[in-house]
mmJSON file of the N, C-alpha and C atoms, coordinates in Angstrom:
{"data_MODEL":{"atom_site":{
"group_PDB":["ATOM","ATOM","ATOM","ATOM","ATOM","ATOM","ATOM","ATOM","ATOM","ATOM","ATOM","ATOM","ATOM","ATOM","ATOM","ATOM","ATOM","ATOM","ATOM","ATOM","ATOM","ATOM","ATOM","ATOM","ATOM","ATOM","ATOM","ATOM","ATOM","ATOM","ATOM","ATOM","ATOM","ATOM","ATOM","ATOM","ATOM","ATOM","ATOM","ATOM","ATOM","ATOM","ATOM","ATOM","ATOM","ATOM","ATOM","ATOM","ATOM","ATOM","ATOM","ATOM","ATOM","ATOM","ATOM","ATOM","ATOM","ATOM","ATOM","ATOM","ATOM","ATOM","ATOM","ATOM","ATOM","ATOM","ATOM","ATOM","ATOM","ATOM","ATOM","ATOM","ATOM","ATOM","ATOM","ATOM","ATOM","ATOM","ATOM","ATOM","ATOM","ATOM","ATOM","ATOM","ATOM","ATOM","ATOM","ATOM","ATOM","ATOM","ATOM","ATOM","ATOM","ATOM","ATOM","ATOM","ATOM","ATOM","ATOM","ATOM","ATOM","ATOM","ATOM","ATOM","ATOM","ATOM","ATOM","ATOM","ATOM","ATOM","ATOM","ATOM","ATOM","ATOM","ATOM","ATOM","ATOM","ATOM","ATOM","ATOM","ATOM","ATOM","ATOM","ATOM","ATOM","ATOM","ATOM","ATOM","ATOM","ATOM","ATOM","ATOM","ATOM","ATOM","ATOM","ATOM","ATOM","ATOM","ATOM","ATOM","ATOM","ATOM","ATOM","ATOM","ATOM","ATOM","ATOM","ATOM","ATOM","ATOM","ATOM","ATOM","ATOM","ATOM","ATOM","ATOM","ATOM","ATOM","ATOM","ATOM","ATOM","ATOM","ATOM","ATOM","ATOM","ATOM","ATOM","ATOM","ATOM","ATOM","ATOM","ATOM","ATOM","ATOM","ATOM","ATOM","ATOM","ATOM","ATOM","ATOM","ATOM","ATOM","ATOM","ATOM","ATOM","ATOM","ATOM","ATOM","ATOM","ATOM","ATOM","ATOM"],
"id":[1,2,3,4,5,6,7,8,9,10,11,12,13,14,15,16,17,18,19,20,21,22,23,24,25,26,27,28,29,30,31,32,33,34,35,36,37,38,39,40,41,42,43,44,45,46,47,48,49,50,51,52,53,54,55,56,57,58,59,60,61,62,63,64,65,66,67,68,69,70,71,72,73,74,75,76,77,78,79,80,81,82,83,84,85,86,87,88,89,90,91,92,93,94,95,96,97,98,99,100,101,102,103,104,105,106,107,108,109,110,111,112,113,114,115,116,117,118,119,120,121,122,123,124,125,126,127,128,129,130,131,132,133,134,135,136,137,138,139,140,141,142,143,144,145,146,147,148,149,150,151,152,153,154,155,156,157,158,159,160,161,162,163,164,165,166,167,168,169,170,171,172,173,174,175,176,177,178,179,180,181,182,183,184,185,186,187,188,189,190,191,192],
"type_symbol":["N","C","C","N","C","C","N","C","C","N","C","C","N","C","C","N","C","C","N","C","C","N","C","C","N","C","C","N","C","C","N","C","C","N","C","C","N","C","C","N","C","C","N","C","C","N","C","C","N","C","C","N","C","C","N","C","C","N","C","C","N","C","C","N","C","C","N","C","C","N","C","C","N","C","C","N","C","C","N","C","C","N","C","C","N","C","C","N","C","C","N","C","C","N","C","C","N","C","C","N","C","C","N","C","C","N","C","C","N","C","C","N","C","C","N","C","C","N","C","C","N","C","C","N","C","C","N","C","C","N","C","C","N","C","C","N","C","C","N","C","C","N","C","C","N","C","C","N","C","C","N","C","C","N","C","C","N","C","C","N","C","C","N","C","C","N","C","C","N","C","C","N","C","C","N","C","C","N","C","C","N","C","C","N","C","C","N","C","C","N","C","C"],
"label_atom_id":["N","CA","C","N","CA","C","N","CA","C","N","CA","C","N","CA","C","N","CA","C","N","CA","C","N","CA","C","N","CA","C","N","CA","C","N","CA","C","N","CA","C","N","CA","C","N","CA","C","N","CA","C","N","CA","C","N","CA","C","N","CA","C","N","CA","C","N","CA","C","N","CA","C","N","CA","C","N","CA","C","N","CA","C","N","CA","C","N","CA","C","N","CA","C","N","CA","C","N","CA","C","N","CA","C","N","CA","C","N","CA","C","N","CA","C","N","CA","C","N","CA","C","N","CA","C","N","CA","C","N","CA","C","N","CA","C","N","CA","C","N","CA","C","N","CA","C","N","CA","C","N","CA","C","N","CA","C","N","CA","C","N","CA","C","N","CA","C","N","CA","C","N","CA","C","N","CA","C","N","CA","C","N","CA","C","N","CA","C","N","CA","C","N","CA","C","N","CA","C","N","CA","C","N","CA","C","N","CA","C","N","CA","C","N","CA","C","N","CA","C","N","CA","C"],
"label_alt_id":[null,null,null,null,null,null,null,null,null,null,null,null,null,null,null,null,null,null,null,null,null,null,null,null,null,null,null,null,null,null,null,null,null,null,null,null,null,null,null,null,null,null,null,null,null,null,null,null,null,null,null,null,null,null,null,null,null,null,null,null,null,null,null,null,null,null,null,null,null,null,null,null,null,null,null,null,null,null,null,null,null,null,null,null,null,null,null,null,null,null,null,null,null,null,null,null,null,null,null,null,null,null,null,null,null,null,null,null,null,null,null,null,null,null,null,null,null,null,null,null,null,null,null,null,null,null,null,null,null,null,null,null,null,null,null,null,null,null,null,null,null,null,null,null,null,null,null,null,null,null,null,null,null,null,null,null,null,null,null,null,null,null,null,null,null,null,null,null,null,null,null,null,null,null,null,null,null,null,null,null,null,null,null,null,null,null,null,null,null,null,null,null],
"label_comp_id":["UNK","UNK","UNK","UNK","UNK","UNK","UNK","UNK","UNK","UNK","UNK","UNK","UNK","UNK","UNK","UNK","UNK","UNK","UNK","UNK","UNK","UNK","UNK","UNK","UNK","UNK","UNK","UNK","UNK","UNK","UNK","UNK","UNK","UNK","UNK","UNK","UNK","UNK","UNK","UNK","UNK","UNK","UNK","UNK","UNK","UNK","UNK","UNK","UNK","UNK","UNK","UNK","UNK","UNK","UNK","UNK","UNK","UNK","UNK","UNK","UNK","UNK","UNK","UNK","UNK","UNK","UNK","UNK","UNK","UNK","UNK","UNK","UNK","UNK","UNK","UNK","UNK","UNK","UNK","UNK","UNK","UNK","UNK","UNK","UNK","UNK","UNK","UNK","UNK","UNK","UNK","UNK","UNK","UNK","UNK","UNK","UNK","UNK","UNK","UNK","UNK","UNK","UNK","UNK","UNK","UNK","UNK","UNK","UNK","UNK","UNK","UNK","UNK","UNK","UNK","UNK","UNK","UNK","UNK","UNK","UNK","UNK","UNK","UNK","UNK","UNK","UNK","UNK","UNK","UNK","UNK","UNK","UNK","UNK","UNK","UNK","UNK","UNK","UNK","UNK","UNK","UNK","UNK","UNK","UNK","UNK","UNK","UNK","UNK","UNK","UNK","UNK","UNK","UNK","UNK","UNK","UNK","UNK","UNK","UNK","UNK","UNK","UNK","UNK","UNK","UNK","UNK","UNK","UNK","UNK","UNK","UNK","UNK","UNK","UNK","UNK","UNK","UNK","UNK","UNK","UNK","UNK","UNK","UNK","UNK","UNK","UNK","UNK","UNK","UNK","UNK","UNK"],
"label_asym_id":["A","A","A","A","A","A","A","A","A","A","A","A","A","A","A","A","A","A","A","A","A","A","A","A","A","A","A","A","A","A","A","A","A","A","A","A","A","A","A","A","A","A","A","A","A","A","A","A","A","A","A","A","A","A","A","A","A","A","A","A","A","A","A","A","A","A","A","A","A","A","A","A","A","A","A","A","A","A","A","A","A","A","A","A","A","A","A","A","A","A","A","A","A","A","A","A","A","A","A","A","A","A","A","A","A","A","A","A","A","A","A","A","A","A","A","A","A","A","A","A","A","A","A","A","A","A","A","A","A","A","A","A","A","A","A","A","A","A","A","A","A","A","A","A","A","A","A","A","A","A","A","A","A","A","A","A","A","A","A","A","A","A","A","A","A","A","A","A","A","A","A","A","A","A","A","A","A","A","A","A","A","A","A","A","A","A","A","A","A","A","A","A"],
"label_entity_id":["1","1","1","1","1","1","1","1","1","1","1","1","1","1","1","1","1","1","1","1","1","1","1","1","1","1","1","1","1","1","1","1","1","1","1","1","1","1","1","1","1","1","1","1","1","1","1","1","1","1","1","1","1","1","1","1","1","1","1","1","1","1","1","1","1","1","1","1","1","1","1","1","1","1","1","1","1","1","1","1","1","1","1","1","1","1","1","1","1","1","1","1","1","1","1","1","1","1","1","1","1","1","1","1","1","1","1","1","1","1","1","1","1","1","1","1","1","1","1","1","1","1","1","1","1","1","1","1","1","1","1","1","1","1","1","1","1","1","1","1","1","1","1","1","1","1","1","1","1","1","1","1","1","1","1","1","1","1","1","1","1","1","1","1","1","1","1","1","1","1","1","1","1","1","1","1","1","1","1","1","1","1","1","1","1","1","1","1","1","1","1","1"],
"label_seq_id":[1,1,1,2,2,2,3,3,3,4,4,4,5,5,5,6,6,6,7,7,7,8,8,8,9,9,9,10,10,10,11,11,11,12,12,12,13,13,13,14,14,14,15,15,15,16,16,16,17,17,17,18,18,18,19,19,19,20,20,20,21,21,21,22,22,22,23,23,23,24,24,24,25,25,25,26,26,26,27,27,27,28,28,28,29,29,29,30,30,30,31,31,31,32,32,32,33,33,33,34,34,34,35,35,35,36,36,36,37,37,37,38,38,38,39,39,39,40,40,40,41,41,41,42,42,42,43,43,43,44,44,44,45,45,45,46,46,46,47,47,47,48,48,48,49,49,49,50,50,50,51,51,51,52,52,52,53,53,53,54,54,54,55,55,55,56,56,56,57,57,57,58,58,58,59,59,59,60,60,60,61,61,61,62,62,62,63,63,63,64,64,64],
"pdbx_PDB_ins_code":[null,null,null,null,null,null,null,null,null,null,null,null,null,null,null,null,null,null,null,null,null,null,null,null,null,null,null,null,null,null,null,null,null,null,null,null,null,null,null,null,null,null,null,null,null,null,null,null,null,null,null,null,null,null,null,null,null,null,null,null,null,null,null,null,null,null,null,null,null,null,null,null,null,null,null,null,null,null,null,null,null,null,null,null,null,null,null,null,null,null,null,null,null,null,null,null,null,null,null,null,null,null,null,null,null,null,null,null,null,null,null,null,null,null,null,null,null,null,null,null,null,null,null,null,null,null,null,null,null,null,null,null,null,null,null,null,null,null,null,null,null,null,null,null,null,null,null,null,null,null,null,null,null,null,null,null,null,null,null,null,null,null,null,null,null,null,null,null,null,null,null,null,null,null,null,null,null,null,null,null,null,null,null,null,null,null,null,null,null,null,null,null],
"Cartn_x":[-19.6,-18.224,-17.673,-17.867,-17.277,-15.954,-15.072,-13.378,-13.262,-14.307,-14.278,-14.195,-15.05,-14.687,-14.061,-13.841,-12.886,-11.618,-11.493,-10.048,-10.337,-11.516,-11.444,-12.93,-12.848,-14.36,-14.569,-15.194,-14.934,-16.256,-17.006,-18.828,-19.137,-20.498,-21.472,-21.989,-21.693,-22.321,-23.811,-25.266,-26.476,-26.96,-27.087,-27.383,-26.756,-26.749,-25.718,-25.001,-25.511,-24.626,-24.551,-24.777,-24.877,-23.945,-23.197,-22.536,-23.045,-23.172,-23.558,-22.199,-21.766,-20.293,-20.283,-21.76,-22.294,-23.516,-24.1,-25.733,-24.89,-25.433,-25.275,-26.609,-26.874,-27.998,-27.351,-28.435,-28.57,-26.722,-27.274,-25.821,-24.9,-25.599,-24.709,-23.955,-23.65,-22.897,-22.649,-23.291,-22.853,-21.865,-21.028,-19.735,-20.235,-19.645,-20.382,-18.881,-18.796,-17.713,-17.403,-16.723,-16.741,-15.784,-14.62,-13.561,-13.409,-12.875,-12.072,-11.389,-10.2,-9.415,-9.718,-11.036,-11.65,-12.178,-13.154,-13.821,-12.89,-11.382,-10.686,-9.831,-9.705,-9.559,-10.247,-11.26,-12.953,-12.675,-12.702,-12.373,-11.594,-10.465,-9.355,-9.091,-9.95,-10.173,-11.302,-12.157,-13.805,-13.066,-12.126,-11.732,-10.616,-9.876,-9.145,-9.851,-10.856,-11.926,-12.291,-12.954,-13.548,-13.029,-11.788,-10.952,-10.615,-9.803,-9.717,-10.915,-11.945,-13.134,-13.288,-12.738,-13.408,-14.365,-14.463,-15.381,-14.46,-15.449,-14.724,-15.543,-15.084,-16.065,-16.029,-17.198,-17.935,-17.553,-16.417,-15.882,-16.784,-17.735,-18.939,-20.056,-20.455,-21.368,-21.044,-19.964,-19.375,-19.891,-19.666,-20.382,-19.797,-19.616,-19.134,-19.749],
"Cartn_y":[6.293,5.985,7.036,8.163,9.248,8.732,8.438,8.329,7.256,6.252,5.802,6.093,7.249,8.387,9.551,9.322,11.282,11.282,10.073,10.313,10.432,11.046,11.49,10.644,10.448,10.029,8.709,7.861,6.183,6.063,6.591,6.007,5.719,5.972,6.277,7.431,7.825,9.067,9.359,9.555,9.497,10.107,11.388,12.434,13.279,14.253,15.046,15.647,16.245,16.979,16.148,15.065,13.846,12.533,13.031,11.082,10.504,9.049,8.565,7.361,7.579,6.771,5.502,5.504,4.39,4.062,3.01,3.03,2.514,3.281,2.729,1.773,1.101,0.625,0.681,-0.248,-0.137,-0.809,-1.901,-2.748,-3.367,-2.606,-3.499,-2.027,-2.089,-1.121,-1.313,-0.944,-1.053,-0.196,-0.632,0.028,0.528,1.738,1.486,2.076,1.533,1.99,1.487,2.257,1.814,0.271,0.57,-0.435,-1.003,-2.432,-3.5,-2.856,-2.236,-1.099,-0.193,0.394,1.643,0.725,-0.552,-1.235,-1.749,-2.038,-2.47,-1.468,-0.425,0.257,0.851,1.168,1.114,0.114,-0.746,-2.124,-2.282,-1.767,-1.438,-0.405,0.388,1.718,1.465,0.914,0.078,-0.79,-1.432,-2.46,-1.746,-0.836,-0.092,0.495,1.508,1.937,1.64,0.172,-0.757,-1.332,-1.632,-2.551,-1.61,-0.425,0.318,1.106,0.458,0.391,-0.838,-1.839,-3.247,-3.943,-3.571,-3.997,-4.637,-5.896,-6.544,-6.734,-7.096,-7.638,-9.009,-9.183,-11.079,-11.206,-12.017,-12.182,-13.074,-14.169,-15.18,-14.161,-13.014,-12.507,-11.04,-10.996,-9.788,-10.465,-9.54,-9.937,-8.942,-9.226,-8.678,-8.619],
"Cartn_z":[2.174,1.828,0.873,1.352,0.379,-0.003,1.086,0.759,-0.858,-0.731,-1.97,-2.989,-3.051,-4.509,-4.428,-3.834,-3.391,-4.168,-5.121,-5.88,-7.094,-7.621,-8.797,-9.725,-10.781,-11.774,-11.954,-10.459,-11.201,-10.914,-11.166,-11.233,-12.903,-12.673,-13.777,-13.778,-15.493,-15.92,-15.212,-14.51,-14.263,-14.993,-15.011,-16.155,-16.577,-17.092,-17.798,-17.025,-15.825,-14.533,-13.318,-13.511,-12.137,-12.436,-11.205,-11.406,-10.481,-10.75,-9.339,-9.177,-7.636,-7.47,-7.374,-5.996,-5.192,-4.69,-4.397,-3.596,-2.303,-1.147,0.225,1.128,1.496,2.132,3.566,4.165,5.19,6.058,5.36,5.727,4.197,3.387,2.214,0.945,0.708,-0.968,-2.006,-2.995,-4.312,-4.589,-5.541,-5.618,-7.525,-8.152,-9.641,-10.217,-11.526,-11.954,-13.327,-13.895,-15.762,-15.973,-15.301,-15.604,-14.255,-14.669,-13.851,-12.907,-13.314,-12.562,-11.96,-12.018,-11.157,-10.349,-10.235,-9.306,-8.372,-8.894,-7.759,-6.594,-7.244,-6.947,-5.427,-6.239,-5.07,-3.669,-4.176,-3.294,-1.927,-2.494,-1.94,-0.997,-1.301,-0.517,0.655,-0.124,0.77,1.991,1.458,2.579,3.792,3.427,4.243,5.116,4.342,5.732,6.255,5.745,7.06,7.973,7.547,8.442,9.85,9.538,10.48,11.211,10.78,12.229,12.677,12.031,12.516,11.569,10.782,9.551,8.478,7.844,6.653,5.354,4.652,3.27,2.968,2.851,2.967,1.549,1.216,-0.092,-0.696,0.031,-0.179,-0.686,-0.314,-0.759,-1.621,-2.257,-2.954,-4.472,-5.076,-6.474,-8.092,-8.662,-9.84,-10.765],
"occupancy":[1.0,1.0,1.0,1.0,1.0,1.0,1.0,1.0,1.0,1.0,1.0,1.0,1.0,1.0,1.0,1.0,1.0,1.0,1.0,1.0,1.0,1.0,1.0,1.0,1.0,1.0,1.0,1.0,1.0,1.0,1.0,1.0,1.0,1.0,1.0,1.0,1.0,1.0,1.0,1.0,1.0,1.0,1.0,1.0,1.0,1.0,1.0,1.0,1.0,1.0,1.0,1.0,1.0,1.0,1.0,1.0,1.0,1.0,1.0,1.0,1.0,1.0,1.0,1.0,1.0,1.0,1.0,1.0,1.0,1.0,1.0,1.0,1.0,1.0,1.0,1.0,1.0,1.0,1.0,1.0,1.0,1.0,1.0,1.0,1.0,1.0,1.0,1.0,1.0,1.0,1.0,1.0,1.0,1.0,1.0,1.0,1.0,1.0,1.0,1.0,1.0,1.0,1.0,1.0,1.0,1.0,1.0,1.0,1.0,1.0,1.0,1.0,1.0,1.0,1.0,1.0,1.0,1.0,1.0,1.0,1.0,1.0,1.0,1.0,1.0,1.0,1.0,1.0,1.0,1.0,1.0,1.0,1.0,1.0,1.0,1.0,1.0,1.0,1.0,1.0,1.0,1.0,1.0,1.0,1.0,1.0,1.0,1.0,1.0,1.0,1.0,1.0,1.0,1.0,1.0,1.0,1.0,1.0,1.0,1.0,1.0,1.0,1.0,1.0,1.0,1.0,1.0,1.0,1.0,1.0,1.0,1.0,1.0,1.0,1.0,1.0,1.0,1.0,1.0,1.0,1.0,1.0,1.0,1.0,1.0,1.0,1.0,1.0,1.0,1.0,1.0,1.0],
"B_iso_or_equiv":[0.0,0.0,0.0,0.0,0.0,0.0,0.0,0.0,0.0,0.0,0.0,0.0,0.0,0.0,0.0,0.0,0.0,0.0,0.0,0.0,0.0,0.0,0.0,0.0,0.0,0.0,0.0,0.0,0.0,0.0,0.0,0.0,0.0,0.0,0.0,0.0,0.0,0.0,0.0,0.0,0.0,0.0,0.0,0.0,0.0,0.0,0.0,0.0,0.0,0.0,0.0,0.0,0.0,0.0,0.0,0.0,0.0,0.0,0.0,0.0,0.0,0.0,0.0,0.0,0.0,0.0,0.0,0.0,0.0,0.0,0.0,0.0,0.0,0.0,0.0,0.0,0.0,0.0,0.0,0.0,0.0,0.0,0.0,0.0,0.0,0.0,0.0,0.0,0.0,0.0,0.0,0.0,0.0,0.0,0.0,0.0,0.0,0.0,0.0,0.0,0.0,0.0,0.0,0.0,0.0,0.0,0.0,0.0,0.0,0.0,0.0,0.0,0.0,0.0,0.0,0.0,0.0,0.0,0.0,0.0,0.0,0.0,0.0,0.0,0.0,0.0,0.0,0.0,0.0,0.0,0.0,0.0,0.0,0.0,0.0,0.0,0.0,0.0,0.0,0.0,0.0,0.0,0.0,0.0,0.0,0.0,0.0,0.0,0.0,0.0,0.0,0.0,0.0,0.0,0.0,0.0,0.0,0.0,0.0,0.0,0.0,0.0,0.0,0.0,0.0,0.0,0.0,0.0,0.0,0.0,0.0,0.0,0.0,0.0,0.0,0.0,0.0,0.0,0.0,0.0,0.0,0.0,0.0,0.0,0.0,0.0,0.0,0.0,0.0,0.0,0.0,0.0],
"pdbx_formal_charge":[null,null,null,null,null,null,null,null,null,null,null,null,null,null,null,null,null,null,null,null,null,null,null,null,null,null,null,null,null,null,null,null,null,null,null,null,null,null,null,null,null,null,null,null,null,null,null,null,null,null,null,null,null,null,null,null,null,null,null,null,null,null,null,null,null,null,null,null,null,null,null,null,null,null,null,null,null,null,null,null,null,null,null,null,null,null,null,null,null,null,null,null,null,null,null,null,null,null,null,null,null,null,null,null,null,null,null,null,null,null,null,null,null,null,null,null,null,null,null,null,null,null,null,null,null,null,null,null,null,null,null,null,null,null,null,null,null,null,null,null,null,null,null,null,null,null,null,null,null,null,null,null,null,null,null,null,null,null,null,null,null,null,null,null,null,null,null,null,null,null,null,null,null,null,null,null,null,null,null,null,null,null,null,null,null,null,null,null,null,null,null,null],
"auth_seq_id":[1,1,1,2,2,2,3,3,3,4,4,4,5,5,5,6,6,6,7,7,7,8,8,8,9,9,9,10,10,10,11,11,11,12,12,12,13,13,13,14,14,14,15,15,15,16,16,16,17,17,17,18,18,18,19,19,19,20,20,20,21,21,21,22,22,22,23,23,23,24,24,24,25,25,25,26,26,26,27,27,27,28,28,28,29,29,29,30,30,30,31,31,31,32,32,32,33,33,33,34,34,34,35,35,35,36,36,36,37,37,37,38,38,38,39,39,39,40,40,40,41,41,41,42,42,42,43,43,43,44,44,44,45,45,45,46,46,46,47,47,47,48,48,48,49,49,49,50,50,50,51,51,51,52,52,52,53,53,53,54,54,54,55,55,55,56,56,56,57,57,57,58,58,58,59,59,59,60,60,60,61,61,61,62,62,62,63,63,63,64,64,64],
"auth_comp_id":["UNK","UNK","UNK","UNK","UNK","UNK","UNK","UNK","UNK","UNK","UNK","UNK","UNK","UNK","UNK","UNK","UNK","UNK","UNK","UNK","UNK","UNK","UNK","UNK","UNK","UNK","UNK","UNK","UNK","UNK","UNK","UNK","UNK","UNK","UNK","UNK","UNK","UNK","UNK","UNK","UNK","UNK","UNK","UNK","UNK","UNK","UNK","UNK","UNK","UNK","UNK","UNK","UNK","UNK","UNK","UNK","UNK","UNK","UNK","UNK","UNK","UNK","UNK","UNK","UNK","UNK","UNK","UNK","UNK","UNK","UNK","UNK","UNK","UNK","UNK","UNK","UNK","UNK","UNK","UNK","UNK","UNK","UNK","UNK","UNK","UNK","UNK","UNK","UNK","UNK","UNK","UNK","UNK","UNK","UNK","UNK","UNK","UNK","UNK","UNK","UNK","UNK","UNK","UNK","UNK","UNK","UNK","UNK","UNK","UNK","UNK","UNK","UNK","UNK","UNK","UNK","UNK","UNK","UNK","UNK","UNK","UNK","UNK","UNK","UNK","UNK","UNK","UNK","UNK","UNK","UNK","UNK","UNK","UNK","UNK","UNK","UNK","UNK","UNK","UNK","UNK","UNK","UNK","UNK","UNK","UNK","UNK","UNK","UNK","UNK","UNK","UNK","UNK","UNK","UNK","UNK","UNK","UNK","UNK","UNK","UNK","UNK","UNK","UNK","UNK","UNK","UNK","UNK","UNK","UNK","UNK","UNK","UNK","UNK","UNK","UNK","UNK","UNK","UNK","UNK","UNK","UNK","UNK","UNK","UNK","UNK","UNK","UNK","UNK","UNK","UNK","UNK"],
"auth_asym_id":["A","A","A","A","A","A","A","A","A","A","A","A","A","A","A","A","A","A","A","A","A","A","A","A","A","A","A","A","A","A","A","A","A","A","A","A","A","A","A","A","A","A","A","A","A","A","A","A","A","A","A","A","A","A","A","A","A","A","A","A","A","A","A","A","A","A","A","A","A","A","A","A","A","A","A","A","A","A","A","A","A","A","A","A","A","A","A","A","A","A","A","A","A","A","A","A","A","A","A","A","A","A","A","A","A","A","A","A","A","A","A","A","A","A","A","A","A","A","A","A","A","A","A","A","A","A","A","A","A","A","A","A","A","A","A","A","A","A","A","A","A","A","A","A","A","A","A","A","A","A","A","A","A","A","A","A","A","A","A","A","A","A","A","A","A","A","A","A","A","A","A","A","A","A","A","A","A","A","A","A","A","A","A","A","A","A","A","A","A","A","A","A"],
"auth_atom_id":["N","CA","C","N","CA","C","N","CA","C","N","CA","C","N","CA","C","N","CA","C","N","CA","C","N","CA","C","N","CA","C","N","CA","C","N","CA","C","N","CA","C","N","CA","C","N","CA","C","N","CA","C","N","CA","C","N","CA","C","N","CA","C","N","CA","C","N","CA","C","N","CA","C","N","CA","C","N","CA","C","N","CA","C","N","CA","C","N","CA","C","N","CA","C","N","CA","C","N","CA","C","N","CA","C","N","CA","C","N","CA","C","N","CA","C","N","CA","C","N","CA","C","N","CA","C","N","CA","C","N","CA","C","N","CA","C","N","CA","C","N","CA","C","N","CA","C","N","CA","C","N","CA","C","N","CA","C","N","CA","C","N","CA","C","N","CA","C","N","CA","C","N","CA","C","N","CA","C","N","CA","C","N","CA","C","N","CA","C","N","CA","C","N","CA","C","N","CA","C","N","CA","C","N","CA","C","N","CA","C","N","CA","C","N","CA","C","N","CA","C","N","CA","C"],
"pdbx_PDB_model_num":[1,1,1,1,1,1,1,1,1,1,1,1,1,1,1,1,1,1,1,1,1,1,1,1,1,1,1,1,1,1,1,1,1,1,1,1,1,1,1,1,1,1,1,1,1,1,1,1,1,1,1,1,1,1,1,1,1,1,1,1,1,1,1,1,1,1,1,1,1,1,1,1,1,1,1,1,1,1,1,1,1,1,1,1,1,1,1,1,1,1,1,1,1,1,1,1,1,1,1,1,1,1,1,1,1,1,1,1,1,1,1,1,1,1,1,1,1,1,1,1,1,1,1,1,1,1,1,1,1,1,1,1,1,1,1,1,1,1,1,1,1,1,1,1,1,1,1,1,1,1,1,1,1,1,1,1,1,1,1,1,1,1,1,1,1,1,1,1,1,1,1,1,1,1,1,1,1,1,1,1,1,1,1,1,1,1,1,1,1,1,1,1]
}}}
């Protein structure tokens, strides 16, 4: 889900020259991010991409 972060710094610092944005699995994503507002952000973007393949987000199994 690159497009998720492609708008700029909403992860976690990892190490001094590493951010990390997101974990992808097989079928599931962690989304990582400092603020409320960057995670929804994320969200929002996560759900646009998916939708326009046919994909949704299980609001029962989303988590904060």
């Amino acid at each position: 889900m690159r497009t998720s972060t492609s708008e700029g710094k909403h992860g976690i610092q990892w190490t001094a020259q590493n951010q990390l944005d997101d974990l992808a699995f097989s079928d599931d994503l962690a989304l990582l991010s400092h603020t409320h507002e960057q995670m929804q952000t994320k969200t929002a973007i996560v759900a646009a991409v998916s939708a326009s393949v046919g994909l949704s987000i299980h609001k029962g199994k989303t988590k904060v």
